[in-house]
SERO-4910 file (N, C-alpha, C, O; in steps of 0.05 Angstrom, whole numbers):
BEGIN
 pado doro    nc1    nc2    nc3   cac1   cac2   cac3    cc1    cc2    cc3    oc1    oc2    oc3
  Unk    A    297   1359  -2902    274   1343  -2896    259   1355  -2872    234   1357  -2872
  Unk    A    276   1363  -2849    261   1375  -2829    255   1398  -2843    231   1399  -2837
  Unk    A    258   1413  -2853    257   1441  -2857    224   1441  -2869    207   1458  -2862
  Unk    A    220   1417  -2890    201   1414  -2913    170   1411  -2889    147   1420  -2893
  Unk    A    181   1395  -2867    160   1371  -2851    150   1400  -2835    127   1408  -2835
  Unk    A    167   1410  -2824    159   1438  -2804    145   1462  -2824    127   1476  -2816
  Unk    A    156   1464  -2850    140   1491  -2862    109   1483  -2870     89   1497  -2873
  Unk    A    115   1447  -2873     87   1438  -2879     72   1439  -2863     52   1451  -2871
  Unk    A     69   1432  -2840     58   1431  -2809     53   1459  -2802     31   1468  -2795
  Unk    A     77   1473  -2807     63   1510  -2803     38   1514  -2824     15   1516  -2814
  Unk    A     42   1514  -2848     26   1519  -2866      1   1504  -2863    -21   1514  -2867
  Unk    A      3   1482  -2856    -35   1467  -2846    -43   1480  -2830    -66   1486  -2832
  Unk    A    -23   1492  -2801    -31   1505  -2782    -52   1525  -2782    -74   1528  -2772
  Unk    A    -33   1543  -2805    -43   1563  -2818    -77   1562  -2826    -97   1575  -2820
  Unk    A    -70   1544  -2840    -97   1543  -2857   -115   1534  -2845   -135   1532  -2859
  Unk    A   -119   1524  -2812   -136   1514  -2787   -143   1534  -2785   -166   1539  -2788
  Unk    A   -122   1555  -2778   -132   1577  -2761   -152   1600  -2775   -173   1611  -2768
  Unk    A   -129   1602  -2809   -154   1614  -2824   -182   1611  -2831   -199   1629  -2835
  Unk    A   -182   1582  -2831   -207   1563  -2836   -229   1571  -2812   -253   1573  -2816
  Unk    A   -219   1574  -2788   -234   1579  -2766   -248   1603  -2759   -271   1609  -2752
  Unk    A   -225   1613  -2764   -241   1648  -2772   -265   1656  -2779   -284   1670  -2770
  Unk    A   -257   1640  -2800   -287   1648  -2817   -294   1675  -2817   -279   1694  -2812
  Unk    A   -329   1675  -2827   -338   1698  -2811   -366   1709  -2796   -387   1720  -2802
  Unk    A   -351   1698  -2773   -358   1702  -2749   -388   1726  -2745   -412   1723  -2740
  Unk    A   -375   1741  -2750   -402   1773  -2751   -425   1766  -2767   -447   1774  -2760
  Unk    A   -422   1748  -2792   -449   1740  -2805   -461   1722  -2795   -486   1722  -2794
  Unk    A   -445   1701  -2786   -460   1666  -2772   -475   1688  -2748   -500   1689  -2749
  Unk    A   -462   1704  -2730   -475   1721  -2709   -503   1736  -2712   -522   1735  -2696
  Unk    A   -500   1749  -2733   -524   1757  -2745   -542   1745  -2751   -562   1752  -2739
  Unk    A   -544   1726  -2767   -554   1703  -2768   -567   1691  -2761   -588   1682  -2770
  Unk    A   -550   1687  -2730   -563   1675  -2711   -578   1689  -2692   -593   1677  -2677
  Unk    A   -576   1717  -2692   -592   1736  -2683   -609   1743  -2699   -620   1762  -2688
  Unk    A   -620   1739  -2720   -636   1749  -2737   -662   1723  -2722   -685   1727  -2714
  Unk    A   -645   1694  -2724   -668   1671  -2720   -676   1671  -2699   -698   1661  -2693
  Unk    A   -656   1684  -2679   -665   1685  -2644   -687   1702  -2653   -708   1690  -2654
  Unk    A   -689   1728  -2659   -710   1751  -2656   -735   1735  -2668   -756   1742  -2658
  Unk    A   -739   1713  -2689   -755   1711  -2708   -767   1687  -2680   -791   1692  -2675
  Unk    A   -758   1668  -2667   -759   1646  -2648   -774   1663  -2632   -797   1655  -2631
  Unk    A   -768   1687  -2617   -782   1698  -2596   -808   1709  -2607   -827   1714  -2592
  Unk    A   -808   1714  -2639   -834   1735  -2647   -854   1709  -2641   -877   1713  -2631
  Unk    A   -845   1684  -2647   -864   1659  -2652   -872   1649  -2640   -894   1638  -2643
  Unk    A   -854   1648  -2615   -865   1640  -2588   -884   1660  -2579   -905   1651  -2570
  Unk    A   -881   1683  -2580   -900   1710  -2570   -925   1701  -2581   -946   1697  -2569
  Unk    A   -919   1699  -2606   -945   1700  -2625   -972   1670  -2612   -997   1668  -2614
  Unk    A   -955   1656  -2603   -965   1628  -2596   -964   1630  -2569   -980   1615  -2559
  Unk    A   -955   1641  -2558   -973   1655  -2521   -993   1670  -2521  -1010   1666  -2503
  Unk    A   -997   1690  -2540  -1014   1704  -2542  -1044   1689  -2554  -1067   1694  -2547
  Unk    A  -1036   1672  -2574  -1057   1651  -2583  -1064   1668  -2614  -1086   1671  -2624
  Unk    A  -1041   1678  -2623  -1043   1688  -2649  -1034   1671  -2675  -1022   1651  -2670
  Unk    A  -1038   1674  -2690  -1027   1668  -2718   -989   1678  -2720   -983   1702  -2722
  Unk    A   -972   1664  -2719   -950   1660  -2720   -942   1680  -2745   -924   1697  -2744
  Unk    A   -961   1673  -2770   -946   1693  -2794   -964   1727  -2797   -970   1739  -2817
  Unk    A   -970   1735  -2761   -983   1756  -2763   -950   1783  -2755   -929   1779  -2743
  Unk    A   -961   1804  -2768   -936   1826  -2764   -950   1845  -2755   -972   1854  -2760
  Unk    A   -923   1854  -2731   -933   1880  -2719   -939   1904  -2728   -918   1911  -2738
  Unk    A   -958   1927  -2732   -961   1946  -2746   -949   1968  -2719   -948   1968  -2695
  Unk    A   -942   1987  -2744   -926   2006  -2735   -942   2037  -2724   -960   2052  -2732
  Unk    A   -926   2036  -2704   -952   2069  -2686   -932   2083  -2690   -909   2075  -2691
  Unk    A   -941   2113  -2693   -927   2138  -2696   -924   2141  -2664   -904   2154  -2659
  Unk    A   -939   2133  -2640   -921   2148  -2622   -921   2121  -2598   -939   2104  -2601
  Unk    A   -904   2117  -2580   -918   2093  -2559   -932   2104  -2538   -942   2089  -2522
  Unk    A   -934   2134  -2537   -956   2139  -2519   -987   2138  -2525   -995   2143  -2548
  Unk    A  -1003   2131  -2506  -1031   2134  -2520  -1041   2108  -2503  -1036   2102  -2480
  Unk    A  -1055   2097  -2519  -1069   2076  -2506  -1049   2047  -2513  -1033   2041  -2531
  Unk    A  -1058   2035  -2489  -1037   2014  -2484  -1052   1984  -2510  -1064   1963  -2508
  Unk    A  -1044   1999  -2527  -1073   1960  -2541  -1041   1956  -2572  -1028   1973  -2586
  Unk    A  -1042   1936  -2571  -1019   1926  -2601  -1037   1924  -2626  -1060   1921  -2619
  Unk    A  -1034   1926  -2652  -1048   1920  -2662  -1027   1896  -2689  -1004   1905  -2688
  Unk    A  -1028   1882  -2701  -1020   1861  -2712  -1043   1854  -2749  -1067   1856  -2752
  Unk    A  -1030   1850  -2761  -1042   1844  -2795  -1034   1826  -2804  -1013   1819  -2795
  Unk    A  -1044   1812  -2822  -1039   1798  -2846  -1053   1799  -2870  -1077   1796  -2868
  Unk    A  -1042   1804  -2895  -1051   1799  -2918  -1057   1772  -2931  -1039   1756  -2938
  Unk    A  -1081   1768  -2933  -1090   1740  -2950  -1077   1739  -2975  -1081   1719  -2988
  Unk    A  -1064   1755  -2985  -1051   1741  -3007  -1026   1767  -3021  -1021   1785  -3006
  Unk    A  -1015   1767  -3042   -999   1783  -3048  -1019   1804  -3067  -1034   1796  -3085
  Unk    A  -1017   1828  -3059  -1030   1854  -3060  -1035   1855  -3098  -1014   1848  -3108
  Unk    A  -1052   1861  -3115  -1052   1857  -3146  -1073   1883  -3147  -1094   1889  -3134
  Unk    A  -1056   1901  -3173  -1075   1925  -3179  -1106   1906  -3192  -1110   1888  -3207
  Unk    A  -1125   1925  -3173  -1159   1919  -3190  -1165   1898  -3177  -1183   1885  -3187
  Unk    A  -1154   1888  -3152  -1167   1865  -3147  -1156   1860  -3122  -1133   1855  -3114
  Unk    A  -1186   1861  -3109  -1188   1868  -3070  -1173   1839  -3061  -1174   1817  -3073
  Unk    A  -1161   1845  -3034  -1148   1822  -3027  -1152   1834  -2997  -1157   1858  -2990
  Unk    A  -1150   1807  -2979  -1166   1801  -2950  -1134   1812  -2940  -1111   1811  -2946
  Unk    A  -1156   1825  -2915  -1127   1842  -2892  -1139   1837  -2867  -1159   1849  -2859
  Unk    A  -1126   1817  -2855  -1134   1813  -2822  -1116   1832  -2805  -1092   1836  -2805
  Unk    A  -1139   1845  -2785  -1119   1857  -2764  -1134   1841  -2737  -1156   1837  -2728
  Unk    A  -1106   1834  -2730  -1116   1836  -2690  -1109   1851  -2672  -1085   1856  -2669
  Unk    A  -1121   1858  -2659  -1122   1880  -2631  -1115   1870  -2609  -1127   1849  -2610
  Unk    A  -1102   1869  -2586  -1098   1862  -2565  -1101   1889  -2551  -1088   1910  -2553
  Unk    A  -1128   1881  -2532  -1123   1905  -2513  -1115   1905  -2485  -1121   1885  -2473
  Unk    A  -1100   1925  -2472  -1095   1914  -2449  -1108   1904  -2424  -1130   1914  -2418
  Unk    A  -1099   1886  -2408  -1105   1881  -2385  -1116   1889  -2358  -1111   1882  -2335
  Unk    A  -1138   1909  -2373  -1153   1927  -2346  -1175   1928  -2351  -1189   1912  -2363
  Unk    A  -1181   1952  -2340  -1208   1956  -2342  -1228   1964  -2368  -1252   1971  -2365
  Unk    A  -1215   1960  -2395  -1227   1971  -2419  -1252   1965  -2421  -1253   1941  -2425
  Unk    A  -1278   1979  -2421  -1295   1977  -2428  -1307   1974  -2458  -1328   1963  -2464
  Unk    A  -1291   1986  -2473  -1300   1984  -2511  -1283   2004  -2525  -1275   2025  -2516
  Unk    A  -1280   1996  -2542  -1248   1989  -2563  -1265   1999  -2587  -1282   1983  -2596
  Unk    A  -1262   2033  -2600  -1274   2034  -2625  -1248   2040  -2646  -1231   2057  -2646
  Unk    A  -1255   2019  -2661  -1231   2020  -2687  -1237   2036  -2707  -1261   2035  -2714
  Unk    A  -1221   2055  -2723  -1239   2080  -2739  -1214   2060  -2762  -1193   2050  -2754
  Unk    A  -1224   2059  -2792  -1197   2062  -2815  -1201   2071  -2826  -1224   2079  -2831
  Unk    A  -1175   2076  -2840  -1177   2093  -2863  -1152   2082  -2887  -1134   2066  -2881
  Unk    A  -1156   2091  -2908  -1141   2080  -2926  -1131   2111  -2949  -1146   2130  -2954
  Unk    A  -1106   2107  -2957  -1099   2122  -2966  -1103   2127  -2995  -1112   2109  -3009
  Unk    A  -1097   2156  -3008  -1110   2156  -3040  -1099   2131  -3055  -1078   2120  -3049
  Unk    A  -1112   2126  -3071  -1111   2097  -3090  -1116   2073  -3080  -1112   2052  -3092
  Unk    A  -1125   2075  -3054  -1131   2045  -3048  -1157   2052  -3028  -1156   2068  -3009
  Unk    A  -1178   2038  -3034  -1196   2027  -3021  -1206   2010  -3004  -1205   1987  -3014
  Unk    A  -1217   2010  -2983  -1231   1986  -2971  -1267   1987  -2978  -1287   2001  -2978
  Unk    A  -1251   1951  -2985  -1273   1949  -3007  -1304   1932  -2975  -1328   1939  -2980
  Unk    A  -1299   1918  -2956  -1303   1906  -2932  -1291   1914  -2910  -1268   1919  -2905
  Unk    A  -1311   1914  -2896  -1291   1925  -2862  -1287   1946  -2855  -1268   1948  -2840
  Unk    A  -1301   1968  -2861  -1283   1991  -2863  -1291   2004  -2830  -1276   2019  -2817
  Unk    A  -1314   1998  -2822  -1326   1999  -2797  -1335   2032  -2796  -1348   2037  -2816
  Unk    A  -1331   2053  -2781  -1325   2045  -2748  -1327   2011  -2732  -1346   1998  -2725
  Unk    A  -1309   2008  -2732  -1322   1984  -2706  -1326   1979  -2678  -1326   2001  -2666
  Unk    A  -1329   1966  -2667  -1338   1975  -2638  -1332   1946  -2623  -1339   1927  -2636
  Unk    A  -1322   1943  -2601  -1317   1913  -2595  -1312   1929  -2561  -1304   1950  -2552
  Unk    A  -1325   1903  -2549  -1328   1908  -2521  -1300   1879  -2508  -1305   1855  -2506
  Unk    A  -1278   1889  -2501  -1254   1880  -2505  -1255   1857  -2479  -1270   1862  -2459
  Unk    A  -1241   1834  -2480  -1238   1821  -2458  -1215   1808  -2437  -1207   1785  -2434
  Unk    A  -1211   1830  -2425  -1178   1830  -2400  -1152   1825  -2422  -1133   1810  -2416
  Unk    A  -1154   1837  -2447  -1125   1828  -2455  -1130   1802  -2483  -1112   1794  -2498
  Unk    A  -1152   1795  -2484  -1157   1784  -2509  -1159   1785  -2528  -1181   1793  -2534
  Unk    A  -1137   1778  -2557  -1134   1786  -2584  -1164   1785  -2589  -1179   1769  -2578
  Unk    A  -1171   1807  -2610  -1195   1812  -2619  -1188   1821  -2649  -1173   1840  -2655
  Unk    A  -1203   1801  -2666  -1207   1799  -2695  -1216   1818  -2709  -1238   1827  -2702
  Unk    A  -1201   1830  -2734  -1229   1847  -2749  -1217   1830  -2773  -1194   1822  -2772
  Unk    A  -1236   1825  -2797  -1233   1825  -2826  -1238   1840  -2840  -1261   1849  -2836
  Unk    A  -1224   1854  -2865  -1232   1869  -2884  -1214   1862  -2916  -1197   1846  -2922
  Unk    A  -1225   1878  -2927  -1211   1876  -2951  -1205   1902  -2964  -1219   1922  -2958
  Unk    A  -1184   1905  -2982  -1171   1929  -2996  -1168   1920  -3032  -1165   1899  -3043
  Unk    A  -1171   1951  -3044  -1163   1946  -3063  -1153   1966  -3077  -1166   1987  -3077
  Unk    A  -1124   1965  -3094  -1121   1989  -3096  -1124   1987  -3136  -1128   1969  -3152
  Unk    A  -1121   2017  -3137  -1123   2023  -3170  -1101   2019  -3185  -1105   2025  -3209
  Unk    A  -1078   2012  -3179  -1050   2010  -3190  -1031   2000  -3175  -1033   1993  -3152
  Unk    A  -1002   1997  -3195   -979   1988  -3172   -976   2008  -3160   -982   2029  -3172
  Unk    A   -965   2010  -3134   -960   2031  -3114   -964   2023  -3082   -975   2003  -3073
  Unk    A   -951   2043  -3068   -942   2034  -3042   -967   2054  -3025   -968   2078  -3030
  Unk    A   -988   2042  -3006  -1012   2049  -3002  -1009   2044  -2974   -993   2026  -2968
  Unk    A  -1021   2054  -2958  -1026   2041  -2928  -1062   2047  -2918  -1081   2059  -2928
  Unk    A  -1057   2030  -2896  -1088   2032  -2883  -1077   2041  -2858  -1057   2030  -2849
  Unk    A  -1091   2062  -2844  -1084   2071  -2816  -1115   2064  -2797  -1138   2069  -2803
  Unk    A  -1106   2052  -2775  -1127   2049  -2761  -1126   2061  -2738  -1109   2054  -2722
  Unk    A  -1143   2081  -2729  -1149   2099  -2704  -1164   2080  -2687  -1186   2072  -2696
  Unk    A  -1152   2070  -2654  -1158   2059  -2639  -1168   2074  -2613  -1149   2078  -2597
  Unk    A  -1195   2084  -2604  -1187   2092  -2580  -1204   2072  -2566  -1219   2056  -2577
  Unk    A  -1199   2074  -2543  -1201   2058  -2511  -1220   2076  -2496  -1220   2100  -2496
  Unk    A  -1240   2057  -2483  -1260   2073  -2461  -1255   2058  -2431  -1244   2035  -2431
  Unk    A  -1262   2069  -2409  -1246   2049  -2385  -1274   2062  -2372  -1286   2083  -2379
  Unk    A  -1282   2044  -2352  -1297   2043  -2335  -1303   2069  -2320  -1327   2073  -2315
  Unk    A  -1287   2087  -2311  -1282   2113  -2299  -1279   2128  -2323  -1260   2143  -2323
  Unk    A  -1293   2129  -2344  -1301   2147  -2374  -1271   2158  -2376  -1269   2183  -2375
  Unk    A  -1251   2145  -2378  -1231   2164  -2383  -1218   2148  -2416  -1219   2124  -2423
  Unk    A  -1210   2165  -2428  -1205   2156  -2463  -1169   2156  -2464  -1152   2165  -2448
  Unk    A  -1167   2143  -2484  -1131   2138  -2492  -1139   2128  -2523  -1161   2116  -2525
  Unk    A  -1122   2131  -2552  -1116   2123  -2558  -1095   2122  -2570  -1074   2124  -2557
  Unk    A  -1094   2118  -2603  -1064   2104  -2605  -1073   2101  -2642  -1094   2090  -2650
  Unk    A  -1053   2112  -2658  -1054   2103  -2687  -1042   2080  -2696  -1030   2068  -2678
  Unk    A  -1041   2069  -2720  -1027   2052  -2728  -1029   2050  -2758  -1048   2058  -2771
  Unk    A  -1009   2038  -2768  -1002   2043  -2803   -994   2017  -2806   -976   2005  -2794
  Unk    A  -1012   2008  -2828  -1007   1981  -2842   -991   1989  -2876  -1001   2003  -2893
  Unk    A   -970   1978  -2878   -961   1979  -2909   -969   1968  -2937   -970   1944  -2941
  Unk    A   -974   1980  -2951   -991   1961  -2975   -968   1958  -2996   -958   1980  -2994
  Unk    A   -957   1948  -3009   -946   1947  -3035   -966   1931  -3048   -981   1913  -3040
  Unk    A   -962   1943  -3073   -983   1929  -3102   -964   1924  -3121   -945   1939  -3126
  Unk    A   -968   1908  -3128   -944   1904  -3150   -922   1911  -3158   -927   1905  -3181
  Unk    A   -900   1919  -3158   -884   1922  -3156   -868   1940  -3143   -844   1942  -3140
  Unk    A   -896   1959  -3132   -891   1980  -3112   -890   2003  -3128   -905   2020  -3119
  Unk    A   -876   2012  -3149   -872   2029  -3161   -888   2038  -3181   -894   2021  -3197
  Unk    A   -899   2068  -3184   -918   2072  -3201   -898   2078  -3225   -874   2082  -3226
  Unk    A   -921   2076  -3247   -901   2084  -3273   -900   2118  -3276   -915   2133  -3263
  Unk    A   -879   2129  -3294   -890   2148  -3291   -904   2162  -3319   -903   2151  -3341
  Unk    A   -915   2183  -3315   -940   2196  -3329   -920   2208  -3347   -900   2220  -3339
  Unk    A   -931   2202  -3387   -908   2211  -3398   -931   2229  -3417   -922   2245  -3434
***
């Protein structure tokens, strides 16, 4: 009877401890995935941005100090232009005017927006452009936007940046 009462009591033990275990490394992740996503949102809402805007990606971090940020108005469809917001944040000095150059890659067009644009920047204030894209098929397309910076003392900086396009399923077919 003792023998039965103690292997039972081990074996619940057991199964506490296993139970507890769990796993640990995914709840962690997890929860680091929602921390990083908490801080993008808060950022996004100090800055006085749009919460579901994403950072676009620069080939180098040297250059001119300005972020640039997108969103797509809707999910990307071959033949049929869909709205792409970018915002600019330039930095906190002396910028006198902010010319935005784009460009879009073969098979996709900007159909609106395509500028040069020109914006006379204010201490660090997100600055809007709208445009629109459209590409000729499914496939993976980007828009690159050339930013440079003018400063008071005529001295220049800028800075590239690459927006991702997928169109439908991303994948072209292939040519038979």
């Amino acid at each position: 009877m003792f023998l039965k009462r103690s292997l039972a009591s081990s074996l619940g033990a057991m199964c506490l401890i296993v139970a507890g275990c769990g796993d640990r490394e995914a709840s962690s992740v997890e929860g680091s995935a929602m921390a990083a996503k908490s801080r993008a949102a808060l950022n996004a809402q100090k800055n006085g941005l749009d919460i579901d805007l994403v950072k676009a990606s620069s080939s180098s971090k040297s250059g001119a100090n300005v972020e640039m940020h997108f969103k797509l108005a809707a999910r990307p469809e071959a033949g049929k232009a869909v709205g792409l917001s970018l915002v600019f944040i330039p930095p906190a000095d002396d910028t006198e005017r902010m010319t935005v150059s784009l460009q879009a890659s073969d098979g996709l067009t900007i159909e609106a927006g395509e500028g040069p644009a020109i914006f006379v920047p204010s201490k660090g204030a997100p600055i809007a452009h709208q445009m629109s894209v459209k590409a000729d098929r499914d496939g993976i397309y980007s828009v690159t936007a050339a930013v440079l910076l003018e400063t008071a003392n005529n001295s220049t900086a800028s800075r590239s940046f690459s927006v991702p396009i997928i169109v439908g399923s991303g994948i072209q077919p292939m040519a038979q």
